[in-house]
C-alpha positions in Angstrom: 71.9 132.1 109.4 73.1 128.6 109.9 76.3 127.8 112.3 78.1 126.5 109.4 76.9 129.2 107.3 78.4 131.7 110.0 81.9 129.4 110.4 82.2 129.7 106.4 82.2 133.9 106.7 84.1 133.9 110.2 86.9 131.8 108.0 86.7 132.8 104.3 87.2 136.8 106.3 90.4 135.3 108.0 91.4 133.7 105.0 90.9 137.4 102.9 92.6 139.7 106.2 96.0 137.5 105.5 95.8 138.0 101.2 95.2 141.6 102.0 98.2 141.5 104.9 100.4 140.0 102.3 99.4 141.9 99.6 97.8 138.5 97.3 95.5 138.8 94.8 91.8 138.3 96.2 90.9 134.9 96.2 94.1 133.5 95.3 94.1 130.9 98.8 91.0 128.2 98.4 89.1 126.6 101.5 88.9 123.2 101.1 86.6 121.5 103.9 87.5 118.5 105.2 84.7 116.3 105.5 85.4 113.2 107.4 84.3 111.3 109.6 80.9 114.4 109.1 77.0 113.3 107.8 76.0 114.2 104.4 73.9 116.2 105.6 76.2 118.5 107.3 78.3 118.9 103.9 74.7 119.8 102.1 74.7 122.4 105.2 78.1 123.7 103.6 77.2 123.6 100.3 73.9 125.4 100.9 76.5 127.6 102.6 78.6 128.5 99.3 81.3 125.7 100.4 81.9 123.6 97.2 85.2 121.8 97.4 85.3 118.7 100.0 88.3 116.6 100.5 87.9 113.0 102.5 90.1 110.7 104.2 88.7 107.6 103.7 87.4 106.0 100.7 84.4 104.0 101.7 82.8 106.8 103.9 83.6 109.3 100.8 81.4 106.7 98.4 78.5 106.8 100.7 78.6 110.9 100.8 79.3 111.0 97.1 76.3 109.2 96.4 74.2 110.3 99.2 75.0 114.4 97.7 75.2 113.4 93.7 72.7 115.9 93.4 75.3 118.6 94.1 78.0 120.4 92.3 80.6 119.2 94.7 84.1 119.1 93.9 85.7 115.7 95.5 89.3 116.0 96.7 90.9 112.8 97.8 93.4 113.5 100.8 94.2 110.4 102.6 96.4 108.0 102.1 96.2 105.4 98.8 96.5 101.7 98.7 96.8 99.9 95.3 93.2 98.5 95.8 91.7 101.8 96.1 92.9 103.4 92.6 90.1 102.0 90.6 86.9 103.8 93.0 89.4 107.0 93.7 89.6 107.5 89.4 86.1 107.2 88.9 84.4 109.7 91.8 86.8 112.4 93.0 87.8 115.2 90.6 91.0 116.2 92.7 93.8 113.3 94.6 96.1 115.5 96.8 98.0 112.3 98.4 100.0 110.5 95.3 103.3 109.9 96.5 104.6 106.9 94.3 104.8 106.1 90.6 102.2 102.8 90.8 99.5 104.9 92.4 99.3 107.5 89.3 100.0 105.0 86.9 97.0 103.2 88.1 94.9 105.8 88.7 95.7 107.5 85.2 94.9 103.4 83.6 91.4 103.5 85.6 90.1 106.9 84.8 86.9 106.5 82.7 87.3 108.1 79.3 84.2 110.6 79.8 85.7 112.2 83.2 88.2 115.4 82.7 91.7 115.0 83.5 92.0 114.0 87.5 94.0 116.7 89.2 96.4 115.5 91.2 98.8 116.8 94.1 102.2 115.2 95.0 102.3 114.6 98.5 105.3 115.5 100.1 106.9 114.5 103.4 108.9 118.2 104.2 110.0 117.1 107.4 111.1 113.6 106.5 108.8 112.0 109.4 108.9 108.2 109.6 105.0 107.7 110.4 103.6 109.8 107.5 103.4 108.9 103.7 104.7 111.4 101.0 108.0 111.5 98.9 110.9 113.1 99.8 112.0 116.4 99.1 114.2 115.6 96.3 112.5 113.1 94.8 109.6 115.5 93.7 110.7 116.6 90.4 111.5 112.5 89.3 108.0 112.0 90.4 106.3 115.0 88.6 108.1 114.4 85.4 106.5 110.6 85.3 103.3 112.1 86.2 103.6 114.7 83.4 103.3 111.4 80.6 100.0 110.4 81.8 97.5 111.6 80.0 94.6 111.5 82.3 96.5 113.3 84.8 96.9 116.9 85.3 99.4 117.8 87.5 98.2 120.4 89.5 100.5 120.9 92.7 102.1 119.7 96.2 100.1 118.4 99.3 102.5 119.4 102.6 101.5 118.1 106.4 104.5 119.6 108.3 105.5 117.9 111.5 103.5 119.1 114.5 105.5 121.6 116.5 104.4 124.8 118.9 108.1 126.3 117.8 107.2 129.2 115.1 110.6 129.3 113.8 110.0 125.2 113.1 106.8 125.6 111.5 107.9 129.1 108.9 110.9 126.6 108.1 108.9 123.9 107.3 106.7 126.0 105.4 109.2 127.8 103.3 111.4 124.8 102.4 107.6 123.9 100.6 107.0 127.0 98.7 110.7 126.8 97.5 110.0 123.4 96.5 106.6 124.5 94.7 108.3 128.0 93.3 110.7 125.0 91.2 107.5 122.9 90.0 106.2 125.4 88.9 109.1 127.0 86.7 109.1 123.4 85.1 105.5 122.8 84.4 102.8 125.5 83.6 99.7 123.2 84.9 101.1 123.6 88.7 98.9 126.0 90.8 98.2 124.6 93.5 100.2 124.4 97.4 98.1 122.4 100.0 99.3 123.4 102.9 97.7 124.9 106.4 95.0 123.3 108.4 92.5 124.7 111.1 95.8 125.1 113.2 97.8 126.9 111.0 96.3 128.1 108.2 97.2 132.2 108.3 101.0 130.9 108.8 100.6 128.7 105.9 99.2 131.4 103.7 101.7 134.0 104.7 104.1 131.7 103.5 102.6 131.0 100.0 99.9 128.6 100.5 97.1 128.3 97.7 94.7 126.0 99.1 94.1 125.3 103.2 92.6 122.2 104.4 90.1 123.0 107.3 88.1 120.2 109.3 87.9 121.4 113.0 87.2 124.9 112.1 84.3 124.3 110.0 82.6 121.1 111.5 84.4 121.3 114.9 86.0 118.4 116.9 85.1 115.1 115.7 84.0 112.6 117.7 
């Protein structure tokens, strides 16, 4: 058995102990492996391992990987953050983008997206702790945002991306957390598509899915500290 191989079990356990703890359905909470800055090879490792959803940071690295692993079944998520420039390669090679947090991004993304792909899923990224160095809409602006998104018709809208503030105070980090699930419970009493919370990293990811995270996003876990 392969380290990664081993890692994947070690955290898709964890990730079962807290669905039984809060009494989810099985498999409800998705691993999503974050792959940058990591070799192709590694993420054939994964894959190899039963790991088949990536999400990368940066879209030239991504390209290389995508093209390097086209062979595989991968499902691309796009996670980092989107400049106007971008929209055109993002539409064509990734099946998810968790980081949309302006009109013109899914406009353009939803104009580029070749006619024979599916419908590109996409997250709202959301800034729940209103920090002035991280991208995401505010709080009460998601609804506007998702409504726009609803009348694109290459675009499924699929769910919220959250990266709380970094804090070592508990009662900071369940706040932040809940004030996102409230905010996800409302999107998805308004649209049926939304399924999907992103929220929890290597960190944090049993506090995330105690409170009602779908989907973590785990790097340093998996791969280990970058370099």
């Amino acid at each position: 058995m392969t380290e990664i191989e081993s890692t994947l079990i070690e955290l898709n356990n964890a990730i079962k102990h807290v669905e039984q703890q809060r009494e989810k359905p099985a498999k409800s909470v998705r691993l999503l492996a974050v792959s940058k800055t990591q070799v192709a090879e590694s993420l054939r490792s994964a894959f190899n391992a039963g790991q088949h959803c990536f999400g990368e940071n940066y879209l030239q690295e991504a390209l290389i990987k995508i093209s390097a692993l086209a062979d595989l079944n991968i499902e691309w998520h796009f996670i980092g953050p989107i400049q106007s420039n971008k929209t055109k390669d993002i539409a064509n090679h990734f099946d998810w983008v968790q980081s949309v947090d302006r009109l013109k991004i899914a406009q353009r993304l939803s104009n580029q997206r070749p006619d024979n792909l599916g419908k590109l899923n996409i997250c709202i990224q959301v800034n729940i702790d209103g920090e002035a160095s991280k991208s995401g809409v505010k709080p009460d602006e998601v609804l506007a945002l998702a409504e726009q998104i609803k009348h694109f018709d290459k675009l499924t809208l699929r769910g919220l991306m959250i990266i709380p503030a970094k804090t070592n105070d508990s009662q900071l980090q369940r706040q932040s957390f809940q004030r996102a699930q409230a905010l996800f419970n409302l999107l998805v009493e308004h649209y049926p598509s939304v399924d999907t919370l992103s929220m929890g990293m290597s960190s944090d990811m049993a506090e995330a899915i105690e409170q009602g995270s779908t989907m973590v996003r785990i790097g340093t876990a998996l791969f280990g500290q970058r370099d």
